[in-house]
N, C-alpha and C positions, 0 to 999 in steps of 0.2 A: 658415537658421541655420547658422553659421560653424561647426566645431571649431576650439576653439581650446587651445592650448598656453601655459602659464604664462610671462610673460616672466623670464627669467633673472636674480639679482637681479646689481648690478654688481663686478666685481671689485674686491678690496682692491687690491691690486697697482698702480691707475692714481694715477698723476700728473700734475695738471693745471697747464699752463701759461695764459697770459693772451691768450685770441684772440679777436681783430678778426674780427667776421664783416663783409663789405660786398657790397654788388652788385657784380658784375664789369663791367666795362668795356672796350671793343675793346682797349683799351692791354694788356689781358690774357690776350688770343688768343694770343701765343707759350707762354707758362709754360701755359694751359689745354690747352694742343695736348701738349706733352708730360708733362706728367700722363696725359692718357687715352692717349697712348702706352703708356707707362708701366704703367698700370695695366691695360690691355689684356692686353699681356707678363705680367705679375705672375699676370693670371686663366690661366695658361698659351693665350691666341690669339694671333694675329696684330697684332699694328701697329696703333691704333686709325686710324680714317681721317678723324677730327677735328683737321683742320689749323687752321690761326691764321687763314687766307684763311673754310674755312668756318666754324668760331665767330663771326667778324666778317660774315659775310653771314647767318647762318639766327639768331643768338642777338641781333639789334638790330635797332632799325626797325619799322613799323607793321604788318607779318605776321611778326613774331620766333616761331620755331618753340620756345624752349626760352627759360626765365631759367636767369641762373647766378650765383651766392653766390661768393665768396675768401673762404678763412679765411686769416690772417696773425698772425704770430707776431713777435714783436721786430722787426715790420715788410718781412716776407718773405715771398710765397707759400706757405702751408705746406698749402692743399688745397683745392679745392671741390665745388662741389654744381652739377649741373643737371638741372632738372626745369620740366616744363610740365602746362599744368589736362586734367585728366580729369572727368569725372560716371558718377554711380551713377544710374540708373534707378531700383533697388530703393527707394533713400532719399532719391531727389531730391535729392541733395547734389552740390555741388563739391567735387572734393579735386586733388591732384595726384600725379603718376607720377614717383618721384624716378630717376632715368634712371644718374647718378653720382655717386658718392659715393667723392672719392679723398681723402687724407691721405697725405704724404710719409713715408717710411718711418722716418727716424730721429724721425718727432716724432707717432708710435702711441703710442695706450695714454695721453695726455696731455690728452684731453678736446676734442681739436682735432675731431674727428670727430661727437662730441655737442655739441659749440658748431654744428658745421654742420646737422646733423639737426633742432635743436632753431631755428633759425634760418629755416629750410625751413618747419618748422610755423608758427612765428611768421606769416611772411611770407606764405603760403599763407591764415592762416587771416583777417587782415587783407582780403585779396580775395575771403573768402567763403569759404572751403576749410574740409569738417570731417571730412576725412582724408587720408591719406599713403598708397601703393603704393611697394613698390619688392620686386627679383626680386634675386636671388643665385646665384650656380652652388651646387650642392650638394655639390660641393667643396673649397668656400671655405671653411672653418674653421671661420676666424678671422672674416672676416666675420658669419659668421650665431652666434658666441659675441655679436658686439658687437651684431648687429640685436634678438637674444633680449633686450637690456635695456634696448632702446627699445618693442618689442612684441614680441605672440606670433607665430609661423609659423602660417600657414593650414594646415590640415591637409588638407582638402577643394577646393583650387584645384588644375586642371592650365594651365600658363600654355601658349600657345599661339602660335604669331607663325608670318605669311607674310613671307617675303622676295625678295629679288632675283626670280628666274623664277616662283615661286608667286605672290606678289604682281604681277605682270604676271598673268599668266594669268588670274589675278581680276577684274584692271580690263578685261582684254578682255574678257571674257565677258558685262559690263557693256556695254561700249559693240556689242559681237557682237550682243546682245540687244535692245536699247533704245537712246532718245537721251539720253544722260545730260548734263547741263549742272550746269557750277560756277557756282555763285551768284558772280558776283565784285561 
């Protein structure tokens, strides 16, 4: 059993403009690449390292690592979504891990960001999906004001991740140990 926290009801203050949510398509790997630039910087890190080269090779094709949503506004880039399927053991459920969630700066607070979230679910749950993941630094705001009134914050999860040299050192210890073989 979850603790959960009351989602936050929505701000008076938003104004909503008229957006186009669609699937991304390789033609969209420049504007996607600098977005998560973009929004890398913004989270105070580094440079995201999702270039226009890797969104066209890991987000298409018959082993595509991620999908990814365009919101557009009067017909312009104004933000997207990329996420890929996870499952729940507990509930024998599909869902999916929404990975980014950016919306261009001057066009916050306009519903461009709940057109994508709500787009996510949509689409997600058409393949089977009956729920949504996604993480935030905990000093993001503003972000976890806007996630509070889509859902509540886990009170109870500590998120966890191996990377770069941990991550290695995992897979050896795997193959150090046994014979491991990928199903291809």
């Amino acid at each position: 059993m979850h603790a959960w926290q009351q989602p936050a009801e929505a701000p008076e203050d938003i104004e909503t403009v008229k957006v186009r949510v669609r699937a991304a398509t390789p033609e969209d790997a420049e504007a996607v690449a600098g977005m998560a630039r973009a929004f890398s910087v913004a989270d105070g890190g580094r440079p995201s390292r999702l270039s226009a080269e890797a969104f066209r090779r890991d987000g298409f094709g018959a082993r595509a690592g991620f999908t990814a949503l365009i919101a557009e506004v009067d017909g312009h880039v104004a933000g997207y979504a990329l996420f890929y399927p996870g499952y729940d053991s507990d509930g024998a459920t599909r869902g999916v891990y929404l990975a980014d969630l950016y919306v261009r700066a001057e066009l916050r607070r306009q519903g461009v960001g709940r057109a994508l979230v709500a787009a996510v679910a949509a689409h997600s749950r058409h393949d089977g999906a009956r729920w949504m993941f996604w993480s935030v630094l905990k000093r993001n705001k503003g972000a976890r004001r806007f996630y509070r009134t889509v859902a509540p914050e886990l009170r109870d999860v500590i998120v966890c991740a191996a990377f770069g040299d941990a991550f290695d050192r995992l897979a050896d210890e795997a193959r150090a140990s046994q014979s491991v073989r990928h199903p291809d």
